[in-house]
ZARO-259497 format. One record per residue (C-alpha): x, z, y. Coordinates in steps of 0.25 Angstrom, whole numbers, plus 5000, padded with zeros to 4 digits. Each point is the difference from the previous one (the first is absolute). Layout:
BEGIN
XZY ...
END
This chain:
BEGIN
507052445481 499450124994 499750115010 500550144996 498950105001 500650145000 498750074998 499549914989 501350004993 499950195002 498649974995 500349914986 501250104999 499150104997 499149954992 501149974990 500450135001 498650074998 499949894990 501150064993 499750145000 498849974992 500749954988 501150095001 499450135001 499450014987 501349964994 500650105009 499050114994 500349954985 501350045004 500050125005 499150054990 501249954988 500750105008 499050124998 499750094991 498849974991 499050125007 500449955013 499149874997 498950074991 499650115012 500149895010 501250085007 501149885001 500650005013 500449855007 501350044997 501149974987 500250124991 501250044994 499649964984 500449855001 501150004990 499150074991 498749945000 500849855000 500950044988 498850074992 499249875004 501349904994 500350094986 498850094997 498649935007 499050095000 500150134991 498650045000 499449864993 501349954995 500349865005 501249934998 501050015011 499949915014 501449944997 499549944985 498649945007 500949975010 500849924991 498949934993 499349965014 501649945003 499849914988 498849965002 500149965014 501349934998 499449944988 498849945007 500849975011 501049924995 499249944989 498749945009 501149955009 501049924989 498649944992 499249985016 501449915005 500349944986 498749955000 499749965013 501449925000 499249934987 498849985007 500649945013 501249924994 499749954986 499049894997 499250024987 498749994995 498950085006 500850085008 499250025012 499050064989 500950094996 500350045014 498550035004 499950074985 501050095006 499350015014 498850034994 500350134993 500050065015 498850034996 500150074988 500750155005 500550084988 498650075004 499149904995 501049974987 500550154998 499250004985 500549864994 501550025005 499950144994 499449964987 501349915001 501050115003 499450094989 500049894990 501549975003 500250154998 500650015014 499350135004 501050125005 501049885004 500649945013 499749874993 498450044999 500350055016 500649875005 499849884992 498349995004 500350015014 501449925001 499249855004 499749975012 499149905007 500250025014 501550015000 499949854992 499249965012 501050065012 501249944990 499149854998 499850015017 501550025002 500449904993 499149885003 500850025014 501349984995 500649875006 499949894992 501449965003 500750144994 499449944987 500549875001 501250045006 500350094987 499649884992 501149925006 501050124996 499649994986 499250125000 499050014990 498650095002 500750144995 501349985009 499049965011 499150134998 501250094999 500849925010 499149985013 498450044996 500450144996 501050035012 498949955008 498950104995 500950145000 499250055013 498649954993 500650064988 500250145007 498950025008 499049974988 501050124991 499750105011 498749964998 499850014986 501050104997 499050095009 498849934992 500750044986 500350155005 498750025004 499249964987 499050114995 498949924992 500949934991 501050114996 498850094997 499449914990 501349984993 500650124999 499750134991 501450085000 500350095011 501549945000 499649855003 499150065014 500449945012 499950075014 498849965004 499450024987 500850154999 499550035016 498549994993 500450084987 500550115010 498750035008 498850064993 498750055006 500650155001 500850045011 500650124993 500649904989 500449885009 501550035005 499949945012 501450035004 500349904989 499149905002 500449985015 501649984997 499549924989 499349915011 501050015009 501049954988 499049894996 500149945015 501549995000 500449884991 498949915007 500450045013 501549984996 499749864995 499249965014 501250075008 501249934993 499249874998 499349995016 500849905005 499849904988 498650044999 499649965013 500949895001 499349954988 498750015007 500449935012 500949924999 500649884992 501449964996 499949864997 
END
């Protein structure tokens, strides 16, 4: 029986609180400052408190982007950073389960080679192989283009792996028994392997959604036009080393915008992304 500590259970309370506060309150300040005239965060003069330019500094943010530099609007980087999160989200997953399902089910000729050839590439991040897959991507003359975005990043070891280990504990008597029913490779992937992965599936798309959105290396390399900028990529463009130049206004409701989609996704997905983590359905 586990004893009930009051003072312990005050005491975890409120580190979870304090612990909270510490992540939210820059947000918080980011906030307030999309609120707030522009001079009000150059002298240093903010109050802790939300001004009353919201609806301005947002839709400037969404349509214009910053005036002084230029950019493109937030809601057209927001719109390339959409695709190429959905992109690398959907596509790592649909190649990772297809092959996995290969790997596990389907006896051929060195295929456990062919599965370690794949776990090996862990090792190689786009990092270390950011000049060979570019001078692919400029040969294929895929620069400025959601394909030159997306398609270098869209594989994925570790999501082959997490698909191979689920998987290999499937009962042997589901394949058997579809066997019996007639039911060929295809129909039994359709049929039972893949209603069997959905919570693996969608803990691992709030995962690399979140991993595609947040991409900053990649998109700088492969872009050159100001209309193919995602939002991470236009939060940079925005800041420059004067503080007279930066509007800042705009750069804070660009942040705060830039946090929304992933924070929608991990909100409308919680349930099936910690079920995924946690549990099984088999």
């Amino acid at each position: 029986m586990v004893e009930r500590r009051p003072l312990l259970d005050l005491m975890a309370h409120l580190v979870l609180l304090a612990g909270i506060a510490i992540v939210a309150f820059p947000v918080y300040i980011t906030f307030v400052a999309s609120t707030r005239d522009a001079t009000d965060i150059i002298h240093g003069t903010m109050p802790l408190y939300p001004g009353t330019d919201f609806v301005a500094n947002y839709m400037g943010a969404l349509f214009q982007g910053s005036q002084r530099l230029r950019t493109t609007a937030v809601s057209t980087m927001m719109l390339n950073s959409l695709v190429m999160a959905l992109t690398i989200a959907i596509g790592k997953i649909v190649i990772s389960i297809v092959s996995a399902y290969a790997i596990v089910y389907f006896r051929f000729p060195l295929r456990m080679a062919a599965f370690w050839m794949i776990f090996v590439t862990l090792m190689l991040p786009v990092e270390v192989r950011i000049y060979p897959t570019f001078k692919i991507v400029a040969d294929l003359g895929m620069i400025d283009s959601y394909a030159g975005l997306t398609i270098p990043l869209i594989a994925s070891a570790t999501a082959t792996l997490l698909f191979r280990q689920f998987f290999m504990t499937i009962p042997d008597e589901l394949v058997e028994a579809s066997k019996m029913d007639g039911a060929g490779p295809v129909r039994f992937f359709i049929d039972t392997a893949l209603p069997l992965s959905r919570t693996n599936i969608a803990a691992l798309f709030v995962i690399l959604f979140i991993y595609g959105w947040n991409q900053y290396l990649w998109p700088l390399l492969v872009t050159n036009s100001a209309t193919m900028d995602t939002i991470v990529i236009g939060i940079k463009r925005m800041i420059v080393t004067s503080d007279a130049q930066t509007e800042w206004h705009i750069v804070m409701a660009t942040a705060m915008l830039a946090m929304a989609p992933p924070v929608a996704v991990v909100l409308f997905m919680q349930r099936w992304f910690v079920k995924g983590l946690v549990e099984s359905e088999k």
